[in-house]
VEXFIKE-872072 format. One line per 4 residues: number of its first residue (from 1); their letters; for each residue x, z, y of N, C-alpha, C, O. Coordinates in steps of 0.001 Angstrom, whole numbers. Layout:
% residues N
NUM	A	X Z Y X Z Y X Z Y X Z Y | ...
***
This chain:
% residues 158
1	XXXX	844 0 -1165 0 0 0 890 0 1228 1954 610 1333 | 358 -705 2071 1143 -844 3401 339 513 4733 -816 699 5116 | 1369 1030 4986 901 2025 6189 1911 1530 7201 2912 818 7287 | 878 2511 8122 1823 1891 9787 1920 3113 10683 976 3902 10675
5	XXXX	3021 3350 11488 3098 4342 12265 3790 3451 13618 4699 2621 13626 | 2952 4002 14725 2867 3660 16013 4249 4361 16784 4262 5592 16782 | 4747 4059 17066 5754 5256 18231 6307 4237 19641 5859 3100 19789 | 7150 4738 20437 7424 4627 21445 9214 4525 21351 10076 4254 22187
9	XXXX	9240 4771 20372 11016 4434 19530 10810 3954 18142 9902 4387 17432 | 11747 2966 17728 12285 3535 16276 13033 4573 15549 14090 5103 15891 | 12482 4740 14724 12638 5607 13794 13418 5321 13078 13367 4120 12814 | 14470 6050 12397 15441 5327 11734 15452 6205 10212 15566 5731 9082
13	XXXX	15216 8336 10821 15301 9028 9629 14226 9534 10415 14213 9606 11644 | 13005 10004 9351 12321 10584 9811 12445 12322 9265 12849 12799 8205 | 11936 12916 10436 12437 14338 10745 11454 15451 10917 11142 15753 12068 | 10888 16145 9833 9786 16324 10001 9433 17663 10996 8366 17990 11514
17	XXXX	10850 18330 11048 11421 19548 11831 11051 18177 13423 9876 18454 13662 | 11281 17501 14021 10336 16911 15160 9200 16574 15244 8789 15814 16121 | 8597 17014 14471 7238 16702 14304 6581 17500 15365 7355 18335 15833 | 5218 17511 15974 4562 18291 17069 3633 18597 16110 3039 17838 15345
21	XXXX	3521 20609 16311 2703 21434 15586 1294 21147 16866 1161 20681 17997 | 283 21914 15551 -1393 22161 15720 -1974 20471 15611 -2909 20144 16342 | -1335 19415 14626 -1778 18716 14721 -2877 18750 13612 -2908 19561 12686 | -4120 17363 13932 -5009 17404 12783 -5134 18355 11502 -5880 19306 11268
25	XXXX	-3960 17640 10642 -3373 18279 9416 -2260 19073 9336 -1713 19151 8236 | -1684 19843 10517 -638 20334 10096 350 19570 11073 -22 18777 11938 | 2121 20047 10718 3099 19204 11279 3458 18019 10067 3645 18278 8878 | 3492 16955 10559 3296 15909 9291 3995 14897 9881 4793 15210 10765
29	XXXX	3824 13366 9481 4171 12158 9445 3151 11394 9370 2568 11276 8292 | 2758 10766 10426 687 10355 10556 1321 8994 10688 2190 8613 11473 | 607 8276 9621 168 6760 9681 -876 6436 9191 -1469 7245 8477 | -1301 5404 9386 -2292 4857 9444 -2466 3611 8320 -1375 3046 8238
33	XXXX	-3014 3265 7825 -3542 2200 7063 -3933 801 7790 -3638 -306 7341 | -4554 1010 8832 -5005 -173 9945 -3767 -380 11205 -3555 477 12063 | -2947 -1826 11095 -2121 -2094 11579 -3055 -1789 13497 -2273 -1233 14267 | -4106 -2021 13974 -4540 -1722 14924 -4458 -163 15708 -4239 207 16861
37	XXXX	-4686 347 14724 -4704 1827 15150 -3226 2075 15258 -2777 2689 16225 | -2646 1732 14537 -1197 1892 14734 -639 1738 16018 82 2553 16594 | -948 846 16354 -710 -215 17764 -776 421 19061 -2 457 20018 | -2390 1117 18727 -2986 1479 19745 -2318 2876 20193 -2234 3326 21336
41	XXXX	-1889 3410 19047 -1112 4805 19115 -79 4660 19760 158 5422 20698 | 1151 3215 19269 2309 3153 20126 1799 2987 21483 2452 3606 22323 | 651 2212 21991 656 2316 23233 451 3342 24531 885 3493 25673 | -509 3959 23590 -345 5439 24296 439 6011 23887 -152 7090 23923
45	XXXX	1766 6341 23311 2756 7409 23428 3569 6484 24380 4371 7210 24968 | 3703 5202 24778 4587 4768 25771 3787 5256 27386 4609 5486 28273 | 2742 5368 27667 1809 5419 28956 2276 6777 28751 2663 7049 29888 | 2558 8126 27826 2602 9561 28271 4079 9787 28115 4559 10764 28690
49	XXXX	4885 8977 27382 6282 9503 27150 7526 8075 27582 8752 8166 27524 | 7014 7301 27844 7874 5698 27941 8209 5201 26820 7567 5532 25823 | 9575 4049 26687 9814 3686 25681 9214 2388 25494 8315 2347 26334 | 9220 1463 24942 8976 176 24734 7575 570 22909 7871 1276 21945
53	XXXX	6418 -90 23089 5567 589 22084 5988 -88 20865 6078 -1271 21193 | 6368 52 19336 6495 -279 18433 5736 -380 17133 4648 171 17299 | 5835 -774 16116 4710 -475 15012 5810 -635 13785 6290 -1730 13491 | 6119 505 13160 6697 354 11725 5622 289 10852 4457 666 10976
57	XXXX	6449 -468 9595 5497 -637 8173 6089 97 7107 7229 -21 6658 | 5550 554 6900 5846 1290 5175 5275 736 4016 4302 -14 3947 | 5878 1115 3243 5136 423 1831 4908 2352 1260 5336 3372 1800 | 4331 2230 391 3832 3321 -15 2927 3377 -1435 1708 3211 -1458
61	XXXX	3764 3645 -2613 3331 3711 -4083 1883 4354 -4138 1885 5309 -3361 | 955 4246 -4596 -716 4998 -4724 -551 5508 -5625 -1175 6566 -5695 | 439 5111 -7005 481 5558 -8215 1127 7061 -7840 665 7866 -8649 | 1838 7577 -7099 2618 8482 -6518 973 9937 -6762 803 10875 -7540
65	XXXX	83 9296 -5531 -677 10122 -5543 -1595 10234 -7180 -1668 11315 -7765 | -2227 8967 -7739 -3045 8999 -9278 -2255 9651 -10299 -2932 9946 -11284 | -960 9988 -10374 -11 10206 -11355 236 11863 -11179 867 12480 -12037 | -227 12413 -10191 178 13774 -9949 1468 13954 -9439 1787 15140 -9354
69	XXXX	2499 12960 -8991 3339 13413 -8658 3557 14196 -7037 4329 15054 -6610 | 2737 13605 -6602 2185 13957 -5010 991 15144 -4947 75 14830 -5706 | 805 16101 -4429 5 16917 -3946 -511 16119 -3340 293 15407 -2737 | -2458 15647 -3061 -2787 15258 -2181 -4339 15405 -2157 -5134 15165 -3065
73	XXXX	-4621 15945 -644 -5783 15856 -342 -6364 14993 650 -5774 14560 1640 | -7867 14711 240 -8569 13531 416 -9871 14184 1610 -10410 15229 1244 | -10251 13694 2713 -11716 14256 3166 -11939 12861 3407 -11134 12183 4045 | -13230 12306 2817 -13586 10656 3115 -14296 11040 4093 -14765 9925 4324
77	XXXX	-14734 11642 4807 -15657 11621 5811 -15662 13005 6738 -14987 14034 6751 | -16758 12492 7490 -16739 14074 8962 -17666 15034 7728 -18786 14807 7271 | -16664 16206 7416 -17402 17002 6749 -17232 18623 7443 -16557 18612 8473 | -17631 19689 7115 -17618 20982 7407 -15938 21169 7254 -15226 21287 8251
81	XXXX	-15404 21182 5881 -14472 21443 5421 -13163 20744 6241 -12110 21263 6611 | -13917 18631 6439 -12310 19035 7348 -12487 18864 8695 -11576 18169 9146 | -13461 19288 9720 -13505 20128 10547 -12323 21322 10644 -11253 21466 11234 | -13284 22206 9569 -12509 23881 9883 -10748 23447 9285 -9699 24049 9514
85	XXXX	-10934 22483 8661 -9406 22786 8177 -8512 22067 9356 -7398 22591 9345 | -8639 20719 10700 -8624 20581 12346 -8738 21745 12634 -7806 22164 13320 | -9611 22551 12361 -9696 24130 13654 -8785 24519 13272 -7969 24793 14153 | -8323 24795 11777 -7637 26025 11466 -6003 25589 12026 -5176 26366 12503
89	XXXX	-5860 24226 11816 -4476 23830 12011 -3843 23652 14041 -2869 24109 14640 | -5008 22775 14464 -5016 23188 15622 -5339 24332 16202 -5262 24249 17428 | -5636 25260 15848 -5649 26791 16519 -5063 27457 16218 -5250 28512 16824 | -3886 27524 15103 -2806 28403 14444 -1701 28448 15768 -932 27662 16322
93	XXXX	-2003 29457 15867 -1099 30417 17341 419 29865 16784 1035 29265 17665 | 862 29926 15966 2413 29615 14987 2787 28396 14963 3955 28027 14844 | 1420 27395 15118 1805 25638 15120 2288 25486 13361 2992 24550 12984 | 1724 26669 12331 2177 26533 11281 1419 24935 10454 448 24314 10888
97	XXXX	2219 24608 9217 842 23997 8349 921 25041 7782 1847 25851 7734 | -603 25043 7089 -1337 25950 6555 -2062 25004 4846 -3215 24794 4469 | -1151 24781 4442 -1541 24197 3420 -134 23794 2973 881 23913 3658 | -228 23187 1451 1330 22772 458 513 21490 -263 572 21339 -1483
101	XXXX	-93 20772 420 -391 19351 -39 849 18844 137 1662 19622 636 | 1363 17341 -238 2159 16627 155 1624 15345 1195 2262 14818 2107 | 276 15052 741 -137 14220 1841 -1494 14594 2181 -1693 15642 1566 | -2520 14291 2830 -3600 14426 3396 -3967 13479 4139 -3373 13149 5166
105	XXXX	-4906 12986 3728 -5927 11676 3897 -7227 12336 4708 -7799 13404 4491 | -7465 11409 5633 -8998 11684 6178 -9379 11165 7746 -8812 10226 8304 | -10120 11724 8146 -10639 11199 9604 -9971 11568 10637 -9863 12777 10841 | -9288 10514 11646 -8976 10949 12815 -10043 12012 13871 -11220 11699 14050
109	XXXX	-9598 12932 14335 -10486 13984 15598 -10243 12961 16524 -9526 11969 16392 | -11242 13488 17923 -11134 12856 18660 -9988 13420 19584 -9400 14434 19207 | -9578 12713 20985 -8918 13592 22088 -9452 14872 22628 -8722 15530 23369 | -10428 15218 22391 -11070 16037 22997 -11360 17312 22348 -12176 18199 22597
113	XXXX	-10193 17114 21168 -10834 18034 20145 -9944 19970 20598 -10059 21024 19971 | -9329 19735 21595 -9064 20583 21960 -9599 21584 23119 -9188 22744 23086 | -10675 21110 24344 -11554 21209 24312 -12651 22243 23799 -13067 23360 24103 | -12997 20804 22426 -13750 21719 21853 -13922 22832 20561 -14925 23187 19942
117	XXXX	-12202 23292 20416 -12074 24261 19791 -11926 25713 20956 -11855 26838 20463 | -11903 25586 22006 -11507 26039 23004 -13325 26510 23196 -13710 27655 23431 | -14057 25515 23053 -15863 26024 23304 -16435 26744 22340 -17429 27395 22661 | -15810 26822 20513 -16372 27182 19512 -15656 28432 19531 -16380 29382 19238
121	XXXX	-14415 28737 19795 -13508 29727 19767 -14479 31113 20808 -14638 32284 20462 | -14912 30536 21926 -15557 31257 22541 -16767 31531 22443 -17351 32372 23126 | -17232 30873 21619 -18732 31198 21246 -19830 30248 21900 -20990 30233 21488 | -19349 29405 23017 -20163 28321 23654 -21094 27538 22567 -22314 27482 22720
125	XXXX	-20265 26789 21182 -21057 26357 20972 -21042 26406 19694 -20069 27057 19316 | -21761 25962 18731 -22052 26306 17080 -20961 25427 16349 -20376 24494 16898 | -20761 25827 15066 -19805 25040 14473 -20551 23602 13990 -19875 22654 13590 | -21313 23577 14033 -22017 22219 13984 -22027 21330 15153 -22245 20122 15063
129	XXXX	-21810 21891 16148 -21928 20846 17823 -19926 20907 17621 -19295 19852 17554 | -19501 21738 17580 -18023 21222 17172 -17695 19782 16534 -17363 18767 17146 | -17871 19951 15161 -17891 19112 14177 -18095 17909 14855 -17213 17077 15063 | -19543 17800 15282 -19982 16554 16115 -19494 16107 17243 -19663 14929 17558
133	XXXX	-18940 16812 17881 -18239 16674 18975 -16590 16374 18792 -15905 15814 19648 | -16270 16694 17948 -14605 16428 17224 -14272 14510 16672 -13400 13661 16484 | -15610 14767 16643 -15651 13255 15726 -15061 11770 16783 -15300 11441 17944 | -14306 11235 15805 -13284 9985 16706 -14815 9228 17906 -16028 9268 17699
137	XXXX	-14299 8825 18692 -15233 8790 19836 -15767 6789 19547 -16785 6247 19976 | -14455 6044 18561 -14841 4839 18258 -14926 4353 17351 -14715 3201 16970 | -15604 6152 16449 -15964 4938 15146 -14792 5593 14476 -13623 5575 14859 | -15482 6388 13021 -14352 6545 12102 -13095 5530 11676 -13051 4446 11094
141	XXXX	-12034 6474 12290 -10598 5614 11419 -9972 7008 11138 -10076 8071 11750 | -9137 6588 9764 -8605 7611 9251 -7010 7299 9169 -6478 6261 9564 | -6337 8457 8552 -5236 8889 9243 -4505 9566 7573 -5170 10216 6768 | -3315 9264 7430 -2452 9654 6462 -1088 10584 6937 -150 10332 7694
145	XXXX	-1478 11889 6042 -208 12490 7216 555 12852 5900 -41 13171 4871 | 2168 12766 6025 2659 12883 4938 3614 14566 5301 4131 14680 6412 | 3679 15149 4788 3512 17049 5162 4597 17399 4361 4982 18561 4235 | 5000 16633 3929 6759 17799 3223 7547 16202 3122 7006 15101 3223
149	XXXX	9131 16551 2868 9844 16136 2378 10108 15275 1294 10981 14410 1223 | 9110 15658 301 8858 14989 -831 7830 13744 -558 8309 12716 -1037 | 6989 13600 -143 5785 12503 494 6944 11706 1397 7085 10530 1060 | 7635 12076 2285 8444 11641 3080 9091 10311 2241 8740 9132 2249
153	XXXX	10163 10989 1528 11039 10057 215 10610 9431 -258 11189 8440 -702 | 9065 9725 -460 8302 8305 -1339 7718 6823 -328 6911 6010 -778 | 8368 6730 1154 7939 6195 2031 9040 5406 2195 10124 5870 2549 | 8720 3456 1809 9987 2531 2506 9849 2013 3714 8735 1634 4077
157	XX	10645 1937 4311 10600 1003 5519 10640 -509 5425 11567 -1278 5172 | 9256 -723 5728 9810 -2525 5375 10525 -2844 6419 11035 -3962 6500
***
């Protein structure tokens, strides 16, 4: 399978100790499956950080994950579960991951999802207007974050 990660540099070793905590899933390695979204990502990290926008390709074994050799969790859709598991990772005071998957599959949050952990945290609003309100603003696209070292190694650079 071909994945794509957006940046504002190339990447040459990826480093997961640079990674930016309280994300979605944890501190990870987020690509994408849809060469677009990819795209769209390099372009906004060049508009907030500079850099010329880029799009790497990976190739990436599936048998890795069907074979058990990969830890991996799956949310196909906006559910309760990976909601709270966005809250739990974006609101961890530590910027820890909070999980020992190797990869994690599922729905991009929206920008705003900080916000509105910031409204549920306070009691403004129900964990159900969260949820709904977290949700990507154009339309589910999902997001592959690869979370240890080991997921890492199983990733080529085409």
């Amino acid at each position: 399978m071909k994945l794509y990660h957006g940046s504002n540099m190339v990447i040459d070793r990826i480093d997961l100790s640079c990674s930016k905590p309280n994300k979605d899933f944890g501190k990870a390695f987020y690509l994408s499956d849809d060469y677009a979204q990819a795209e769209e990502m390099a372009m906004l990290k060049t508009v907030f950080l500079g850099g010329t926008p880029i799009v790497m390709t990976f190739d990436f074994d599936e048998s890795l994950v069907s074979n058990g050799t990969l830890r991996f969790k799956s949310f196909e859709s906006y559910t309760e579960d990976w909601a709270r598991f966005i809250y739990d990772h974006r609101n961890d005071e530590q910027g820890r991951t909070l999980h020992d998957y190797d990869v994690v599959y599922g729905p991009i949050a929206n920008d705003r999802v900080g916000a509105q952990i910031n409204n549920f945290r306070n009691g403004y609003i129900s964990f159900e207007t969260f949820l709904e309100r977290i949700k990507y603003m154009k339309g589910i696209t999902f997001q592959y974050a690869f979370c240890t070292q080991l997921a890492i190694s199983k990733l080529k650079r085409i």
